[in-house]
Wavefront OBJ file of the C-alpha trace (Angstrom):
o trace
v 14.604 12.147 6.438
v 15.387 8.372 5.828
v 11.526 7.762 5.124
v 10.636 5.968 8.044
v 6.886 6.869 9.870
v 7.559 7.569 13.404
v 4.092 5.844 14.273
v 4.665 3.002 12.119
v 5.914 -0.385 13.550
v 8.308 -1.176 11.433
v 8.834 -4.878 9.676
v 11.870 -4.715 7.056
v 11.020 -6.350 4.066
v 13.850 -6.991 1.308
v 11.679 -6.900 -1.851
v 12.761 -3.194 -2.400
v 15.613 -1.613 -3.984
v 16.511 2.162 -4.808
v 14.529 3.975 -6.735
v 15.799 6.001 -9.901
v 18.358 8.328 -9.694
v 16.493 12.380 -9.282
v 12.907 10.979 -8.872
v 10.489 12.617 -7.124
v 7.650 10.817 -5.185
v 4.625 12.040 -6.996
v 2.309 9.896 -6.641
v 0.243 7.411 -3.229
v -1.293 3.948 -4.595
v -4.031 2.293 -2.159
v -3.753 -1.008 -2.421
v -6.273 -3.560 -0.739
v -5.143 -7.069 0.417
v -6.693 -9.819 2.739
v -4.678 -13.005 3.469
v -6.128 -15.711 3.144
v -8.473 -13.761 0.654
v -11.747 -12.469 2.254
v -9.777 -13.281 6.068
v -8.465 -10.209 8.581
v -5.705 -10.805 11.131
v -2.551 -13.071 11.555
v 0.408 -12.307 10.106
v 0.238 -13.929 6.637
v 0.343 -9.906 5.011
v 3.917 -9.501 6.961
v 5.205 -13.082 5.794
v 4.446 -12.319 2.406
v 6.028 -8.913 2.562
v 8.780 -10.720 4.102
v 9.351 -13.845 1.920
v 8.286 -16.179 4.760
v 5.086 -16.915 3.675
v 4.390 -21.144 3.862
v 2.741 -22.498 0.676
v 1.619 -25.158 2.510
v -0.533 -23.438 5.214
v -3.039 -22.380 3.265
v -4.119 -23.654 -0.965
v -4.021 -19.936 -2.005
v -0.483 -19.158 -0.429
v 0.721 -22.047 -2.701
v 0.050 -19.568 -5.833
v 1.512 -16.436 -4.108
v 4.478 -17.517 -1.595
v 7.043 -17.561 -4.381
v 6.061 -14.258 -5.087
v 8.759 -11.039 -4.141
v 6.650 -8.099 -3.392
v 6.421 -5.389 -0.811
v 4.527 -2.060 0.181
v 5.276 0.506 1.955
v 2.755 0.481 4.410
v 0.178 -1.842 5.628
v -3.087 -0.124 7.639
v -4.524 -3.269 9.213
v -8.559 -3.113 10.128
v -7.818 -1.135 13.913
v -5.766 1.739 12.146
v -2.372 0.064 13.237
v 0.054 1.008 11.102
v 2.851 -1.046 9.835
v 5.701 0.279 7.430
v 7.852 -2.537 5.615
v 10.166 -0.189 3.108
v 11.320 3.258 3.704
v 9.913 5.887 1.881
v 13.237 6.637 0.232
v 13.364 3.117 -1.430
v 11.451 1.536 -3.932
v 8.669 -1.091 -2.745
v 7.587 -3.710 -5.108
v 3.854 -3.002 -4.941
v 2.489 -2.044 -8.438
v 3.915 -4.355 -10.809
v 3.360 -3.740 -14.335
v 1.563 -0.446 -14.176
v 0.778 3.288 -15.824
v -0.223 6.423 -14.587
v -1.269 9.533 -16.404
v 1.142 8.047 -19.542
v 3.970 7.428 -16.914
v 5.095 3.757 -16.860
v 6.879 1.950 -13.607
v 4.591 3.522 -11.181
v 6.963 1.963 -8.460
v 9.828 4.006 -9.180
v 7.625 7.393 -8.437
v 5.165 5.918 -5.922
v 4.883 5.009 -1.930
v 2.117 1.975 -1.756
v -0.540 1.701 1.221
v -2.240 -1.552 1.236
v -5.419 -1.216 3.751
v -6.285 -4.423 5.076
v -9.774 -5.586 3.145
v -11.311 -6.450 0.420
v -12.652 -5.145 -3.141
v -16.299 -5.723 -1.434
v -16.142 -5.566 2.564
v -16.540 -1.673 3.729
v -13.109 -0.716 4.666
v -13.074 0.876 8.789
v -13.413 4.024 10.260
v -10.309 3.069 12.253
v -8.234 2.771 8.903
v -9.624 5.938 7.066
v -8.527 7.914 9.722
v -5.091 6.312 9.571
v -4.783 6.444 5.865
v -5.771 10.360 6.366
v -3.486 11.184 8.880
v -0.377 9.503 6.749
v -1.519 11.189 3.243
v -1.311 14.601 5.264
v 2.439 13.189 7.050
v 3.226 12.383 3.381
v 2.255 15.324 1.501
v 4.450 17.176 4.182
v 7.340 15.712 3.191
v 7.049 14.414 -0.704
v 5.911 16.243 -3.658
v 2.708 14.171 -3.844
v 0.835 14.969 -6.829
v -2.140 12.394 -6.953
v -3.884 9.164 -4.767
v -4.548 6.701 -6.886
v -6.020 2.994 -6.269
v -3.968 -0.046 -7.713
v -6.968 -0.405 -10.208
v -6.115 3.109 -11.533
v -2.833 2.160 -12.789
v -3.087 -1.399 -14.045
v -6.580 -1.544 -14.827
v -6.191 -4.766 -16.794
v -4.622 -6.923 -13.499
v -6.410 -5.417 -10.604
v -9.683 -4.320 -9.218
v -8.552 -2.836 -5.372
v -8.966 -1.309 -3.156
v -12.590 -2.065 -4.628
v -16.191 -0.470 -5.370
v -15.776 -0.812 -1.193
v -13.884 1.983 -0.913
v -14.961 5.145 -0.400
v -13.064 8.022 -1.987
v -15.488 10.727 -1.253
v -14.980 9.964 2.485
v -10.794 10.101 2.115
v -10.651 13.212 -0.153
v -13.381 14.747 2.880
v -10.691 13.514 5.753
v -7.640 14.637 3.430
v -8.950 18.158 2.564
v -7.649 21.076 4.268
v -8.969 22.498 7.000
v -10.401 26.058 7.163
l 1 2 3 4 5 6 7 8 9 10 11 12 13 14 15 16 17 18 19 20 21 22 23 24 25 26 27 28 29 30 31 32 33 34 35 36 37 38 39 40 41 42 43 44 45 46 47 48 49 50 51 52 53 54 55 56 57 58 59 60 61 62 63 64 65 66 67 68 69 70 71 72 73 74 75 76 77 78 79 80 81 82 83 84 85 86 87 88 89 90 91 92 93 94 95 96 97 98 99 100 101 102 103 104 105 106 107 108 109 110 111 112 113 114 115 116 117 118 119 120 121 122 123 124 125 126 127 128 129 130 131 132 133 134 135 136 137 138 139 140 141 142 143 144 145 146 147 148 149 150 151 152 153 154 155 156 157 158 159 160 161 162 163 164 165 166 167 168 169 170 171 172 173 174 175 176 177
């Protein structure tokens, strides 16, 4: 009831605020991310979720630290599972975005970045997560349509990437007989 995934390890991120009075969550956007770009592991995902990333650790972070965003969840490359805003809230994840002639995609939306890239084959380990939480989901929200982050601003962004495989997730998401 307050949105949280019980098998999530949660990280509370503050770049989230309430979401429109009487929406309904309609809508799942797959993000991809990889910090540094093209580089799995460490913590730098978290820290930037969390506003402590250091522009000085890295030349990329130097364009992104002073950046406010968020997701709701975070499957990193084993299938861990890490939540950062409740479900109930609004994550900053899709910035300027449109789906199906609906604008704000954030205020209707829950946002799973997978760890990887637009180009490195995502892992078994994090299909079956991302499976197993669209089903926990669709139990609970009125979710319409899965969408990737290059489905609703097509003109910014390009994940999760020709590297994912959305045969494979509708296969793992579709109901069992």
């Amino acid at each position: 009831d307050r949105g949280y995934a019980n098998l999530a390890r949660q990280i509370r991120s503050p770049n989230c605020d309430a979401r429109p009075p009487g929406t309904f969550i309609t809508l799942v956007v797959i993000h991809g991310i990889s910090l540094p770009p093209g580089e799995f592991g460490g913590d730098a995902i978290a820290r930037l979720f969390t506003n402590r990333l250091d522009p000085m650790e890295h030349p990329y972070y130097a364009s992104i630290a002073h950046l406010h965003v968020s997701s709701h969840f975070l499957v990193r490359r084993d299938g861990r599972l890490l939540q950062f805003v409740s479900c109930n809230e609004r994550a900053w994840h899709a910035g300027v975005s449109r789906f199906r002639g609906r604008a704000h995609c954030n205020d209707f939306s829950i946002g799973i970045e997978l760890e990887g890239t637009d180009h490195v084959p995502y892992e078994t380990a994090q299909y079956a997560m991302l499976a197993r939480l669209l089903r926990a989901l669709a139990r609970r929200y009125p979710i319409q349509h899965v969408a990737g982050h290059s489905d609703i601003a097509p003109d910014r962004k390009t994940d999760p990437g020709p590297a994912f495989e959305w045969a494979r997730l509708r296969r793992l998401t579709a109901p069992r007989r």
